[in-house]
ROMAR-313970 format. One line per 10 residues: for each residue x, y, z of C-alpha. Coordinates in nm, 2 decimals, always signed. Example, Ala and Ser with C-alpha at 12.3 -4.5 7.8 and 13.67 -1.06 7.14 Angstrom:
+1.23:-0.45:+0.78 ~ +1.37:-0.11:+0.71
This chain:
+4.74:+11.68:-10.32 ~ +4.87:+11.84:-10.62 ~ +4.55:+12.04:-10.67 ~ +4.56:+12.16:-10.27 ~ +4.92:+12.28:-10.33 ~ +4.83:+12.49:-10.67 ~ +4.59:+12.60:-10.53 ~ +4.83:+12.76:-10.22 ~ +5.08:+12.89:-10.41 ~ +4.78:+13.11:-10.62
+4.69:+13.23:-10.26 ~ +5.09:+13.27:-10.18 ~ +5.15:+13.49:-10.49 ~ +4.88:+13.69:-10.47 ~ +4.92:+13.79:-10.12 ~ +5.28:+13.73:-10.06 ~ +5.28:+14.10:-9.84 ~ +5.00:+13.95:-9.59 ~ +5.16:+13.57:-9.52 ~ +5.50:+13.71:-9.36
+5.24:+13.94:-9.11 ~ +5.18:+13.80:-8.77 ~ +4.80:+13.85:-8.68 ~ +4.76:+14.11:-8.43 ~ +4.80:+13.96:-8.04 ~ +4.44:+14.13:-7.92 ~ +4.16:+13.91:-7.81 ~ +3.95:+13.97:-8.01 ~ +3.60:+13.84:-8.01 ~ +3.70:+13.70:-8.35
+3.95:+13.54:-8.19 ~ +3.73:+13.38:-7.94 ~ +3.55:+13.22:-8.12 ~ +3.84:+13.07:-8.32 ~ +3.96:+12.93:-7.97 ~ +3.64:+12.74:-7.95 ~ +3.76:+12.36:-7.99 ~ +3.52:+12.21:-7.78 ~ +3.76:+11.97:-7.59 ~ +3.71:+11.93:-7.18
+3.98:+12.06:-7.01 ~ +4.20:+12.22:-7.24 ~ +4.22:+12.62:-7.21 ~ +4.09:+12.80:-7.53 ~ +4.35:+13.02:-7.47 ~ +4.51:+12.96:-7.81 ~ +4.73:+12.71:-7.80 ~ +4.50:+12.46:-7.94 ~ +4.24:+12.56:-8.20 ~ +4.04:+12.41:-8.44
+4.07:+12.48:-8.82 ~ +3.77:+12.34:-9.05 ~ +3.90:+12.28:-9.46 ~ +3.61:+12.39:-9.66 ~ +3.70:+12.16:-9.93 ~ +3.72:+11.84:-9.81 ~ +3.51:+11.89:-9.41 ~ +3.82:+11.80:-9.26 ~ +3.86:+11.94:-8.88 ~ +4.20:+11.99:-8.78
+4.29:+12.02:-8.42 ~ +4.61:+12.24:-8.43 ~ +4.85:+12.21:-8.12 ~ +5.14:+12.47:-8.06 ~ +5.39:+12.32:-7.79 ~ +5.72:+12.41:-7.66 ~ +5.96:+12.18:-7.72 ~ +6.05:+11.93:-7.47 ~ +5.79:+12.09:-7.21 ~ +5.63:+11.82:-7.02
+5.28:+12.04:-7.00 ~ +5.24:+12.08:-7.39 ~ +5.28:+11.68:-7.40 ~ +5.04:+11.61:-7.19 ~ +4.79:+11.87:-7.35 ~ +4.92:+11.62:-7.68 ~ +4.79:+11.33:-7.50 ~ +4.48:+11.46:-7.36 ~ +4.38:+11.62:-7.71 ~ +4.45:+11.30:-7.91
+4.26:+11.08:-7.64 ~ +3.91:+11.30:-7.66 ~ +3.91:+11.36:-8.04 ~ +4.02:+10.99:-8.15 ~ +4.14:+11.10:-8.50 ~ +4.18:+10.98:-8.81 ~ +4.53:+11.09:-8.85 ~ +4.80:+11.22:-8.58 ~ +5.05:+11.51:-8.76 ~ +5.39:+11.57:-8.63
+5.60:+11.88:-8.69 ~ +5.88:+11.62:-8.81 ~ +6.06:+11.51:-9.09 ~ +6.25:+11.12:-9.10 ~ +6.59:+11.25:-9.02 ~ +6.46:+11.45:-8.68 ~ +6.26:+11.11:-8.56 ~ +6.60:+10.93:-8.61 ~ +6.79:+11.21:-8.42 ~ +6.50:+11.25:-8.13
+6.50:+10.91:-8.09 ~ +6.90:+10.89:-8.00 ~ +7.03:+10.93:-7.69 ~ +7.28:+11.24:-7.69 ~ +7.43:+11.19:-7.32 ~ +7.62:+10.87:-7.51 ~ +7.77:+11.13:-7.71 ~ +8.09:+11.32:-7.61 ~ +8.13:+11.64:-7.66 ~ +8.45:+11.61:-7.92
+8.15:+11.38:-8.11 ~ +7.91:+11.61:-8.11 ~ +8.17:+11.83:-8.26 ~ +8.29:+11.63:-8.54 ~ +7.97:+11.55:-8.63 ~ +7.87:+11.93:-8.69 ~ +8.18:+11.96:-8.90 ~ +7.96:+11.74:-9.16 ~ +7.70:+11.98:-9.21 ~ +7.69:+12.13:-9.54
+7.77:+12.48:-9.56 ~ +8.09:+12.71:-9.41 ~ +8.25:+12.73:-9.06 ~ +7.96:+12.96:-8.95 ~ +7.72:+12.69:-9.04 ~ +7.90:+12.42:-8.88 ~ +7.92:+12.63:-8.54 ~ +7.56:+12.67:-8.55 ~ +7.51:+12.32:-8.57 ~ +7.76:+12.22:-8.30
+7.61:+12.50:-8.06 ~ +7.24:+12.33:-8.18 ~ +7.33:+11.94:-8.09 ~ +7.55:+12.12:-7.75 ~ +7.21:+12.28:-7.63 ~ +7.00:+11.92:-7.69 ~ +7.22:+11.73:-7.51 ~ +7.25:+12.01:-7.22 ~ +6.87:+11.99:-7.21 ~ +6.91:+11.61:-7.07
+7.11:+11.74:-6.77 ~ +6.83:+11.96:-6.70 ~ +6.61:+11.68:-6.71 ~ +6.42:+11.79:-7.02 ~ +6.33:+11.58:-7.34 ~ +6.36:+11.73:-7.66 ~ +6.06:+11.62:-7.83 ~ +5.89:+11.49:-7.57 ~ +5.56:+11.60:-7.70 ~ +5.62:+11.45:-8.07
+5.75:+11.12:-7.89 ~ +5.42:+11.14:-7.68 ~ +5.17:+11.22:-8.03 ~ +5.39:+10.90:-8.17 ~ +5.26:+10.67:-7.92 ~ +4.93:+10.80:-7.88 ~ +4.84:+10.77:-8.23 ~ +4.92:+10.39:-8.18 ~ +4.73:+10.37:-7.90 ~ +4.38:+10.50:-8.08
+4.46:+10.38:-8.37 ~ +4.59:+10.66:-8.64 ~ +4.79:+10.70:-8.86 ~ +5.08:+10.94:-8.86 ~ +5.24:+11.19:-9.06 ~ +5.55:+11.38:-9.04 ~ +5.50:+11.72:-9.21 ~ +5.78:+11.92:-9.17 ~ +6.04:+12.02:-9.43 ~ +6.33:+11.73:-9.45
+6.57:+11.91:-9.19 ~ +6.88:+11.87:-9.47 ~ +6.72:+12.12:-9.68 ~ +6.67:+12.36:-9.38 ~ +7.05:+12.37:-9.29 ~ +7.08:+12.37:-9.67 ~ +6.89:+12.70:-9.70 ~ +7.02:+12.87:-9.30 ~ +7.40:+12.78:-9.52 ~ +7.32:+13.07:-9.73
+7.24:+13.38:-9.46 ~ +7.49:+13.60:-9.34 ~ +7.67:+13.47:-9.12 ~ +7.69:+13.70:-8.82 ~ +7.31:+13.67:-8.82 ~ +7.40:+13.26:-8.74 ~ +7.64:+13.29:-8.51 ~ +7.39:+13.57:-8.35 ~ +7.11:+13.31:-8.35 ~ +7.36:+13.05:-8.23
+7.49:+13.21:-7.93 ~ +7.09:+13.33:-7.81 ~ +6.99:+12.94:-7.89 ~ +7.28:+12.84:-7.66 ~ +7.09:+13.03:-7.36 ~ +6.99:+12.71:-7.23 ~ +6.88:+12.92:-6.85 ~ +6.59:+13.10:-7.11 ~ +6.53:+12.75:-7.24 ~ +6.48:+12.58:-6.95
+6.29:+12.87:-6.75 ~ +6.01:+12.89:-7.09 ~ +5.97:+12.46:-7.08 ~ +5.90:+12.50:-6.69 ~ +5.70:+12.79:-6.71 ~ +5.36:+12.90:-6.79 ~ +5.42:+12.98:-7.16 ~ +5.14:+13.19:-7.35 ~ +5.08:+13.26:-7.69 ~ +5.13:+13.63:-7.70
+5.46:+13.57:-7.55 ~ +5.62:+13.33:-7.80 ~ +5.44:+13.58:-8.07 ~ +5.62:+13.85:-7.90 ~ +5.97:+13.64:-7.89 ~ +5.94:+13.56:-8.25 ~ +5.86:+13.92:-8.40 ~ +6.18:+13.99:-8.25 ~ +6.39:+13.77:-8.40 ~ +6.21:+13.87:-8.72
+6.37:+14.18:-8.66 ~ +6.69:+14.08:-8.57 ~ +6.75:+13.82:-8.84 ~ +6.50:+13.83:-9.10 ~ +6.66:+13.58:-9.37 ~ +6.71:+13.33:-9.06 ~ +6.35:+13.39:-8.95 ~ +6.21:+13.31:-9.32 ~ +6.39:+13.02:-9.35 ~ +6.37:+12.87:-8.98
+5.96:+12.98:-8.97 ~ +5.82:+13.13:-9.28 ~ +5.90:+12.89:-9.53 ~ +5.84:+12.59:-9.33 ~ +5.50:+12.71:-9.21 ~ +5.43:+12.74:-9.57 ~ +5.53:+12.37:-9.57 ~ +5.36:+12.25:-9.33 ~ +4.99:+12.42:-9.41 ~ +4.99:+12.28:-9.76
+5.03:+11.90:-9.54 ~ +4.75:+12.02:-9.35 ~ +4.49:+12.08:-9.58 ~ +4.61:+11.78:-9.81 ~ +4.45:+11.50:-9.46 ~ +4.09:+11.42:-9.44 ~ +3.90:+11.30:-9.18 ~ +3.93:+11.45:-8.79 ~ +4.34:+11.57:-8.75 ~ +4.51:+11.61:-8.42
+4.88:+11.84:-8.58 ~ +5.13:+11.88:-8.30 ~ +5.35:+12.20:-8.42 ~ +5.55:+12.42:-8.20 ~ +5.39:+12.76:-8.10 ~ +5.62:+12.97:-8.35 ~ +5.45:+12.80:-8.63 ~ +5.11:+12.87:-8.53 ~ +5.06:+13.21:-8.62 ~ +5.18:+13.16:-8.95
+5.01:+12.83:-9.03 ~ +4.62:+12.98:-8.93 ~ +4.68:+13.32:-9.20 ~ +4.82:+13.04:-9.45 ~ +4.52:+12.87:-9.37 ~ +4.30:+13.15:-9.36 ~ +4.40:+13.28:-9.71 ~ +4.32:+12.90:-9.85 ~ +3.99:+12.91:-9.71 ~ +3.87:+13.25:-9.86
+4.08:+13.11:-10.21 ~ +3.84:+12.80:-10.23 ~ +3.54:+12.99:-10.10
């Protein structure tokens, strides 16, 4: 793995301007083609594609979900039963499995409270945290599951019989890092996260790609440093998991990430060729 991730970092260095830039939300024939997974049933309207590593022939089926929306688990489940993979990856890291798999209605909400004022960072960080575990356990009352889709990958992987990987960056170190932004751009973030109406509307909904692009370039706007941090850095991450697994991959990320992780993995692939 060590050879994958020197490897990335050359490609990150030497085109650090291109991997903060969103590709361009056309359809593009390009783009069609990429869409092109070859699984019954599911739309190839970007929310699952297929990446191919060069380097090792691994084929990656990469899922972008909304969290906690029923649809995108069951798009989970019916990927993971048609491609029977070697390995099921999960936008997690040990800490969020522990916290997904609590129940946060047994939780008051002066709890909830005193355990934000744990976090590490200042009172800014602490809100955002509080405001953060408030919205999850508001998300029960409106009868959806935060990570139901990971919970659902989880189980499936069981099921067929692969293994599985949490990718993501240990959550300590993200909190770590969002202690260190300004802090009007947290509490900013805080109070649009606590919007739980949006929230609920988008899991419900027909979601599409171009609009979660759309969302997320404007909160690039609005809060760059949060943005890098929250996204950027962990898509960066999460990429250098990805093309570290051999075999056929079914990677269950949320649809932020996706943009990001396909240029990462784009840049890789013209690096090794």
């Amino acid at each position: 793995m060590s050879s994958t991730y020197n490897k990335l970092l050359r490609v990150f260095k030497k085109k650090s301007r291109k991997s903060h830039e969103q590709p361009s939300s056309s359809s593009s024939a390009q783009d069609e083609i990429h869409y092109q997974h070859g699984i019954p049933g599911i739309p190839t309207d970007g929310k699952v594609v297929l990446l191919n590593n060069s380097s090792n022939g691994a084929q990656i089926y990469l899922i972008g979900t909304v969290h906690g929306s029923k649809q995108s688990a069951e798009t989970v489940k019916n990927v993971i039963d048609y491609v029977r993979p070697d390995v099921v990856a999960a936008e997690l890291c040990e800490k969020r499995v522990m916290a997904m798999n609590k129940q946060p209605d047994n939780d008051t909400w002066y709890k909830l409270f005193r355990k934000s004022m744990v976090t590490p960072g200042g009172l800014c960080m602490k809100i955002y945290i509080f405001l953060v575990n408030c919205r999850r356990r508001r998300m029960h009352g409106y009868g959806i599951t935060p990570g139901l889709e990971f919970k659902v990958a989880i189980e499936e992987s069981s099921r067929v019989g692969a293994s599985c990987f949490y990718i993501d960056q240990d959550i300590k170190v993200t909190h770590q890092q969002l202690s260190k932004v300004p802090s009007f751009d947290l509490l900013w973030k805080a109070y649009c996260d606590s919007k739980i109406r949006v929230l609920t509307d988008f899991a419900y909904g027909q979601y599409t790609r171009s609009f979660v692009r759309e969302i997320g370039g404007n909160q690039k706007k609005r809060c760059p440093d949060i943005f890098k941090v929250i996204i950027e850095d962990r898509d960066k991450f999460m990429s250098i998991h990805l093309r570290s697994f051999q075999g056929k991959v079914v990677a269950v990320v949320g649809m932020a990430h996706k943009d990001g992780i396909e240029l990462l993995w784009k840049l890789a692939e013209e690096d090794d060729n």
